[in-house]
N, C-alpha and C positions, 0 to 999 in steps of 0.2 A: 122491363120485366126480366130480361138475359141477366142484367146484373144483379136482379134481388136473389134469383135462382142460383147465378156462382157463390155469391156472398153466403146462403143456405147451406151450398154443398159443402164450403169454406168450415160454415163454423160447425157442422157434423161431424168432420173429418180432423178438426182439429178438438174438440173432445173426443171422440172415438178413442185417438193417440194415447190421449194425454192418460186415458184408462189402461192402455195398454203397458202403459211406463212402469202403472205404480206396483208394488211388492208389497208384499206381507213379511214379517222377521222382526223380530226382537232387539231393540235397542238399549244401548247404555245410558246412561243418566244424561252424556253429552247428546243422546240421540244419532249416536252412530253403529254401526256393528259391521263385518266383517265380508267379507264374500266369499263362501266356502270353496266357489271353483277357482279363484283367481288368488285367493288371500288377501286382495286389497280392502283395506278399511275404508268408511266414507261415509258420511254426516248426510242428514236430513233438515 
Protein backbone atom coordinates (compact mmCIF):
# COMPACT_ATOMS: atom_id res chain seq x y z
CA UNK A 1 0.00 0.00 0.00
CA UNK A 2 3.15 2.54 0.92
CA UNK A 3 4.24 1.92 -2.38
CA UNK A 4 0.91 2.47 -4.57
CA UNK A 5 0.56 5.81 -2.49
CA UNK A 6 4.41 6.98 -3.36
CA UNK A 7 3.94 5.95 -6.91
CA UNK A 8 0.40 8.20 -6.67
CA UNK A 9 2.11 11.11 -5.13
CA UNK A 10 5.10 10.45 -7.86
CA UNK A 11 2.87 10.64 -10.86
CA UNK A 12 0.73 14.04 -9.40
CA UNK A 13 3.87 15.82 -8.98
CA UNK A 14 5.28 14.93 -12.03
CA UNK A 15 2.30 16.31 -14.18
CA UNK A 16 1.84 19.01 -11.98
CA UNK A 17 5.61 20.18 -13.22
CA UNK A 18 5.42 19.24 -16.53
CA UNK A 19 2.24 21.99 -16.52
CA UNK A 20 4.18 24.39 -14.87
CA UNK A 21 7.02 24.12 -17.79
CA UNK A 22 4.90 24.99 -20.50
CA UNK A 23 4.38 28.60 -22.18
CA UNK A 24 2.15 30.38 -24.46
CA UNK A 25 4.22 32.57 -27.49
CA UNK A 26 4.14 32.64 -30.95
CA UNK A 27 6.48 30.52 -33.10
CA UNK A 28 8.28 30.60 -36.46
CA UNK A 29 7.61 28.20 -39.13
CA UNK A 30 10.72 26.11 -37.51
CA UNK A 31 8.57 26.39 -34.35
CA UNK A 32 10.98 28.40 -32.56
CA UNK A 33 10.97 32.06 -31.20
CA UNK A 34 12.80 34.07 -28.94
CA UNK A 35 12.98 35.06 -25.24
CA UNK A 36 12.36 38.56 -24.71
CA UNK A 37 14.23 38.70 -21.27
CA UNK A 38 17.18 36.74 -22.23
CA UNK A 39 17.34 37.19 -26.09
CA UNK A 40 18.00 33.48 -26.42
CA UNK A 41 16.14 31.77 -29.34
CA UNK A 42 15.03 27.99 -28.79
CA UNK A 43 12.86 25.33 -30.65
CA UNK A 44 9.86 23.37 -29.58
Amino acid sequence: MKKLITLLISAILATGTAAALAHSGGTDAQGCHVDRRSGVKHCH
